[in-house]
C-alpha positions, 0 to 999 in steps of 0.5 A, a space after each residue: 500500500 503506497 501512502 500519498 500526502 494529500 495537504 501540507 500545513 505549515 504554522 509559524 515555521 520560517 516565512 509561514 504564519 499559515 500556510 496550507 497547500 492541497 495536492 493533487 496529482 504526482 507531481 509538484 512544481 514551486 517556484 516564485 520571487 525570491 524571498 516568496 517562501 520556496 526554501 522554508 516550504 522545502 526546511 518544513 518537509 525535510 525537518 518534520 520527519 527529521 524530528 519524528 525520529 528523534 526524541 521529543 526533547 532534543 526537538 522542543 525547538 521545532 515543537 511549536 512549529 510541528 503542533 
């Protein structure tokens, strides 16, 4: 069984106070201006299943950025 992301929520992470995206589709193209957001959208994916493997008090930094 292949799970797929169907939303992403950020809040209060980087450039984002509240973000949300509905995918649809496979694929997925960001772009836009710098300063539009595109490097804190990648540090979002990439730290929340980075902080899912460690253990909860070597994240409490992010924990307000993940709730």
């Amino acid at each position: 069984m292949k799970s797929r992301l169907h939303k992403i929520e950020i809040r209060n992470f980087k450039a984002f106070r509240e973000f949300t995206l509905n995918l649809e589709g496979r694929h997925l193209l960001v772009y836009g201006d710098n300063g539009a957001g595109k490097s804190s959208l990648y540090w979002a994916l990439y730290t929340f299943p980075q902080s899912a493997r460690k253990p909860k008090n070597s994240i409490a930094k992010f924990e307000k950025c993940l709730a």
